[in-house]
C-alpha positions in Angstrom: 12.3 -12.5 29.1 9.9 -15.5 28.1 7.1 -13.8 26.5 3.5 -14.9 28.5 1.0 -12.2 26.2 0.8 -10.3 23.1 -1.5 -7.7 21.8 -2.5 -7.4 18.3 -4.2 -4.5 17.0 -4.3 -3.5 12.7 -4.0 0.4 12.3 -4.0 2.8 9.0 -5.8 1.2 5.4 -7.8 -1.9 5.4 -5.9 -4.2 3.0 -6.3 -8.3 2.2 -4.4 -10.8 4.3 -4.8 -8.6 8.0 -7.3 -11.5 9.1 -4.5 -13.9 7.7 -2.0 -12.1 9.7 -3.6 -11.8 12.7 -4.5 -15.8 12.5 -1.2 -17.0 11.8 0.4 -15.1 15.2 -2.7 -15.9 17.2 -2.2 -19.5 16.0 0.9 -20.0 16.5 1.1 -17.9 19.8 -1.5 -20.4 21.2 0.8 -23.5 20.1 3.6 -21.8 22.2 0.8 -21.1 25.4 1.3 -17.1 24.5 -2.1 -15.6 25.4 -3.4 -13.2 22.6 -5.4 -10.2 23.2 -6.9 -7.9 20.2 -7.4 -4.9 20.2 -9.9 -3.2 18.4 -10.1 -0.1 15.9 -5.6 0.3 15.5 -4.3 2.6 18.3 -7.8 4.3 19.4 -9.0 0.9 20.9 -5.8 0.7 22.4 -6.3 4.5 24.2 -10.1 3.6 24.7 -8.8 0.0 26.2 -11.7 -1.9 23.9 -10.2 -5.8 23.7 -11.2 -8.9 22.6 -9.5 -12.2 23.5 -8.6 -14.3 20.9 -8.4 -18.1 20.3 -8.5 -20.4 18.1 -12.5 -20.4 18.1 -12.5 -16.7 17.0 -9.6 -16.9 14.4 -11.7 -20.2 12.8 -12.4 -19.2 9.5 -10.8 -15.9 8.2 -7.8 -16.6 6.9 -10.3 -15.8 3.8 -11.9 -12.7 4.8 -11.0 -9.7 3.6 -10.8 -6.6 6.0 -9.8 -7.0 9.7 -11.7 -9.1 12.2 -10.6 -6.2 14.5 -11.0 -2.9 13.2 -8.9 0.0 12.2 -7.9 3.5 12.8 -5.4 6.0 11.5 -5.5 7.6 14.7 -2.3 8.4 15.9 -1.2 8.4 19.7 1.7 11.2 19.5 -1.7 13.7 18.6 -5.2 11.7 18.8 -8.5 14.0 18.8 -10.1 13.6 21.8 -13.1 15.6 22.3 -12.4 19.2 21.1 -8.7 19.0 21.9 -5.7 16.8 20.5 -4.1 15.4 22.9 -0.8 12.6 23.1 -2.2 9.2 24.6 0.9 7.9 24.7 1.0 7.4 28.7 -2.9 6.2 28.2 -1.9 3.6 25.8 1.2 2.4 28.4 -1.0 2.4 30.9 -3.8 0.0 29.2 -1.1 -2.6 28.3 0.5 -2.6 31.4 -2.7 -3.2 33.8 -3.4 -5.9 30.9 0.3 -7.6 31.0 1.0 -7.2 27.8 4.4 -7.9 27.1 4.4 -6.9 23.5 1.9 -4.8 21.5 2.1 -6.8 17.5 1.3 -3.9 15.4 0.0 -5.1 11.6 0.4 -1.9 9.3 2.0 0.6 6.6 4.7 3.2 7.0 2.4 5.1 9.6 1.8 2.0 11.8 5.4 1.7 11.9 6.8 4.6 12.9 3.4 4.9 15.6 5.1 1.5 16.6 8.7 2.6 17.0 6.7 6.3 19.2 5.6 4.2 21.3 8.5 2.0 21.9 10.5 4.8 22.2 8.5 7.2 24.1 6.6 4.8 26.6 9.0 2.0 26.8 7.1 -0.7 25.5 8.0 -3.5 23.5 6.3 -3.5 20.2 6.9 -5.4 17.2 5.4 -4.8 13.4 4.5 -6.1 10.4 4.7 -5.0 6.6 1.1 -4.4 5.2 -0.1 -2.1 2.4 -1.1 -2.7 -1.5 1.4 0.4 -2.3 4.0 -1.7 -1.7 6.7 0.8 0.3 7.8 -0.1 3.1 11.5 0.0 3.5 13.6 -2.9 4.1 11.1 -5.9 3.1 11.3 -6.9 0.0 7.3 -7.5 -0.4 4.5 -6.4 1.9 1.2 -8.3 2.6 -1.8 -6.8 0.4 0.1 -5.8 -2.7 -0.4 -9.2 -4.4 -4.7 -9.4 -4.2 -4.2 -5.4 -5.4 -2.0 -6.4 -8.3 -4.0 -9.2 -9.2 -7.5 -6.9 -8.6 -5.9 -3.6 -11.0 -4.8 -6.1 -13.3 -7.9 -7.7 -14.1 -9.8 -4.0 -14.2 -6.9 -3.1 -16.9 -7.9 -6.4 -19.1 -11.7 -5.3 -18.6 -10.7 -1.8 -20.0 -9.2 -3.0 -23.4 -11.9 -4.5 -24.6 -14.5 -1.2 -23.7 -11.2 0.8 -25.1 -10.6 -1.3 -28.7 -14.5 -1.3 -29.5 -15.2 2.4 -29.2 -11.7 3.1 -30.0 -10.2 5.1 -27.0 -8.2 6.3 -24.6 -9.0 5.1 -21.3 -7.1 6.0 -17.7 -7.2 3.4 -15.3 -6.2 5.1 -12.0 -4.6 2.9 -9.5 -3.2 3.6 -5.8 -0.2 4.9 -5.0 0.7 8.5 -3.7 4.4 8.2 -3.8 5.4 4.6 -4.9 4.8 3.2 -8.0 4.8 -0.3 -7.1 1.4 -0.9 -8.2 0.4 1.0 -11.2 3.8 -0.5 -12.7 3.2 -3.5 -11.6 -0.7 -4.3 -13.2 0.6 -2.0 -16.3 2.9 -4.4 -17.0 1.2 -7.3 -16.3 -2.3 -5.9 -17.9 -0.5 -4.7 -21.1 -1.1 -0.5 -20.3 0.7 0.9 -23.4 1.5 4.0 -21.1 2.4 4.0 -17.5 2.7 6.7 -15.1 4.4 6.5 -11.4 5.6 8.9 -9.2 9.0 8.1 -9.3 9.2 9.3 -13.1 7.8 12.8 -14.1 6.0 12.8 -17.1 6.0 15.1 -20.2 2.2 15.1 -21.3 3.7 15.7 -25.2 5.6 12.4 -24.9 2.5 10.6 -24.0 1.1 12.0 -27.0 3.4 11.6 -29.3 3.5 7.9 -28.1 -0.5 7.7 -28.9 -0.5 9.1 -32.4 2.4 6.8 -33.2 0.3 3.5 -32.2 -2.5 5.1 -34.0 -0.2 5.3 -37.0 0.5 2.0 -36.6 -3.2 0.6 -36.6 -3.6 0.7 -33.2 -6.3 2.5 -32.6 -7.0 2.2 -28.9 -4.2 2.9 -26.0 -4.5 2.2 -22.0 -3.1 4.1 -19.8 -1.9 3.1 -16.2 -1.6 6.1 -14.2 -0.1 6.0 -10.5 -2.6 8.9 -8.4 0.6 10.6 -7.0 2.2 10.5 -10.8 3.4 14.0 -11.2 4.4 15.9 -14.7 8.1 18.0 -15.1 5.3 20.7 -15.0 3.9 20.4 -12.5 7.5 19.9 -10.7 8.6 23.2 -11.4 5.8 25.1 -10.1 5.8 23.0 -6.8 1.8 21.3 -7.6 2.7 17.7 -6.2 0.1 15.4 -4.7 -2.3 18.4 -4.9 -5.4 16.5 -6.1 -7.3 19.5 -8.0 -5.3 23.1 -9.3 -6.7 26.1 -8.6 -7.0 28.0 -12.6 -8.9 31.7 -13.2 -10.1 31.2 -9.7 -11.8 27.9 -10.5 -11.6 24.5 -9.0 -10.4 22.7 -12.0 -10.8 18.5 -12.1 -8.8 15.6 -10.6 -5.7 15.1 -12.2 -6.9 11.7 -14.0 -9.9 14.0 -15.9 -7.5 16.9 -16.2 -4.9 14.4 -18.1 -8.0 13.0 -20.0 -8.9 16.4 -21.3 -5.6 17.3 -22.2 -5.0 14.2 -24.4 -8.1 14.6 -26.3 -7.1 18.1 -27.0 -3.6 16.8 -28.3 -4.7 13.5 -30.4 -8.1 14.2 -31.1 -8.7 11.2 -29.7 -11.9 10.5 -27.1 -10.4 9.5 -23.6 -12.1 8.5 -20.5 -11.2 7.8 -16.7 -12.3 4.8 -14.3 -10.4 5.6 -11.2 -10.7 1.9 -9.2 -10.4 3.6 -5.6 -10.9 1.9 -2.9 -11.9 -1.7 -4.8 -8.3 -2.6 -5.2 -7.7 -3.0 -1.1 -11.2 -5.0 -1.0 -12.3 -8.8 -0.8 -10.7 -11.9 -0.1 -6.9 -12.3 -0.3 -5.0 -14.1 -3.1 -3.7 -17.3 -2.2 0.0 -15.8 -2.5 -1.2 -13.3 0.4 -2.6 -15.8 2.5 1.0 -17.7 2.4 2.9 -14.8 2.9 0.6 -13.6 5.8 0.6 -17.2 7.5 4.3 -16.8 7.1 5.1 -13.4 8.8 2.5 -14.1 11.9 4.2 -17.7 12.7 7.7 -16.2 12.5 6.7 -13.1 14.4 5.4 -15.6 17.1 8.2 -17.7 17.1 10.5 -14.4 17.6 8.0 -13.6 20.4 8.5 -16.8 21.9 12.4 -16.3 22.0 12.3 -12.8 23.3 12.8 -10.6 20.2 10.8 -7.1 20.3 11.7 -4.0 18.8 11.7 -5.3 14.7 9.6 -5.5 12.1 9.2 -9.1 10.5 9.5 -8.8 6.8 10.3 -10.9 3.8 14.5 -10.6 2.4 15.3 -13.2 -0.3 12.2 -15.1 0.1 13.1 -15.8 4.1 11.4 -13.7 7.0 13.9 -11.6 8.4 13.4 -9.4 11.9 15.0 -6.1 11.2 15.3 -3.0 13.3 11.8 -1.4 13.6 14.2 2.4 14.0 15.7 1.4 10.4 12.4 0.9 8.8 10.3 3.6 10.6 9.6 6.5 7.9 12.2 4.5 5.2 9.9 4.6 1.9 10.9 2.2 -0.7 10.3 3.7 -4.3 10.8 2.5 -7.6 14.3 2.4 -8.7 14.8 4.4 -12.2 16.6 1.7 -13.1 14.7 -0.9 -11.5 13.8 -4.5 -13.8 10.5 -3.9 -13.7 11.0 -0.1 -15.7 13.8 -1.8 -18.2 11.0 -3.9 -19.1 8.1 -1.9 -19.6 10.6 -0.2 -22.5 11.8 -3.4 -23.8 8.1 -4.4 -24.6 7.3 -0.5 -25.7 5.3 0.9 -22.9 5.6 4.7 -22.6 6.6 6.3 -19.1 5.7 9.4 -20.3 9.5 10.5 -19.7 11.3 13.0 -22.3 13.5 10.4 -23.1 11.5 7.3 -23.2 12.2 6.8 -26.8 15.7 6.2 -26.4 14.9 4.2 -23.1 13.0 1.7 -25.4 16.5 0.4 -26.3 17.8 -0.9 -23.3 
């Protein structure tokens, strides 16, 4: 089937690199005489058939922009609000892109983009084809996904800000990054911001081990610790009694404080020590992206084009090995890639004497 139009739309998180994306397949689509045709605000504009055409005029000039030139939604089509009722566009959203001849919807977007992708494919018939973005890092399959990089960079750089508030007054701070169930991230700028402590979902923490770890630095002289802590981080605690990913604990019939404070609080009642919180939200998957993005992104739109143009649909185009690889968009669709236990990145963080708040991270400092 030689491929005559594609429709581009960018659904779930904003994150750095979707105008770089969407520039390098409208680009390249145009050198292959594809027409392009956005659509705006993820799968809502899609239901509410609100396009744009795009050509080179309109992708001039954002491979730098942070954000998407077309809009976003998490709005799903399997159950979209519309009106006082939720309803499934699905045969809506078929409709739209066959009246436009669209011959495949390009769908730029995390773990719930893809597995909207693979409903639709699946339920109306259409070909579809995805790409990896999020700053968490984890989708399945690819080794790398577009956004993480300008994140890293971005939490990174708050981390280096933080020691020198943290060494003059002599603290603990919390820097909490993104990340409900990966830890891609937090480990990630820890690491690479020199966090003394490091928290990720992936490895429950014992609050008296983080302790412990702080009143031995401050035996050392070091009077001052960072902390990198992962928002879904979870403690063996809170484990047990079944309290993941609930953002504030319901104690004597009180709302008690997010999880960041609450750990704050509980450290200054174990060291003594003065500890504060800068949560950096929504900042990290803000402004322009990092030149290592805009590479990647300019990579995954020309080789989703150029699968386009040979009549490849149904896969997500991610990076394997440093090479962009199609792979089957039902194998990636709700596949979340965590950190590893074992993983490099871990082994180091305890070679270079970073806490991870497990019971036995002391012994781990040895491998």
């Amino acid at each position: 089937m030689k491929t005559k139009c594609i429709g581009i739309l960018t659904a779930g998180g904003d994150c750095p690199g979707l105008n770089a994306a969407i520039r390098g397949v409208a680009k390249a689509a145009i050198q292959y005489g594809i027409r392009v045709v956005g659509i705006q605000d993820g799968f809502r504009g899609l239901v509410e058939n609100r396009i744009v055409d795009l050509d080179n005029k309109s992708v001039s000039g954002i491979l730098t922009q942070g954000g998407t030139m077309l809009g976003s939604s998490r709005d799903r089509l399997s159950a979209m609000p519309m009106g006082d009722k939720t309803l499934d566009m699905t045969d809506v959203a078929v409709s739209n892109l066959t009246r436009l001849h669209i011959d495949c919807l390009v769908c730029l977007g995390g773990d719930g983009t893809q597995r909207g992708a693979l409903y639709l494919q699946e339920k109306g018939g259409v070909n579809v084809m995805t790409l990896p973005k999020t700053i968490d890092n984890d989708v399945g399959l690819t080794d790398i996904t577009f956004g993480f990089d300008t994140a890293l960079g971005i939490a990174t750089e708050a981390i280096d800000r933080l020691h020198t508030t943290a060494t003059s007054h002599h603290r603990i701070i919390i820097c909490e990054i993104m990340g409900h169930d990966a830890g891609w991230l937090a480990l990630g700028a820890g690491i690479a911001g020199g966090a003394d402590v490091i928290l990720i979902p992936e490895i429950p923490y014992d609050l008296s081990v983080i302790g412990q770890h702080i009143d031995h630095r401050r035996m050392m002289g070091k009077r001052f610790s960072i902390i990198a802590l992962a928002e879904g981080a979870v403690s063996i605690e809170e484990l047990t009694h079944k309290k993941k990913d609930k953002p504030k604990v319901i104690r004597d019939g009180m709302i008690e404080e997010p999880k960041a404070h609450r750990i704050a609080r509980q450290l200054r009642e174990l060291t003594g020590v003065d500890a504060r919180v800068t949560s950096l939200g929504h900042v990290q998957r803000g402004g322009a992206p990092s030149a290592t993005d805009r590479l990647l992104c300019t990579r995954l739109g020309a080789a989703a084009t150029q699968l386009l143009n040979e009549g490849t649909y149904n896969v997500m185009v991610g990076i394997k090995n440093n090479a962009c690889v199609p792979f089957p968009l039902h194998e990636v669709a709700g596949k979340t890639k965590l950190v590893p236990p074992d993983h490099p990145w871990v082994k180091t963080a305890h070679l270079v004497d970073t806490c991870m708040g497990a019971p036995d991270c002391m012994a781990q400092r040895g491998l």
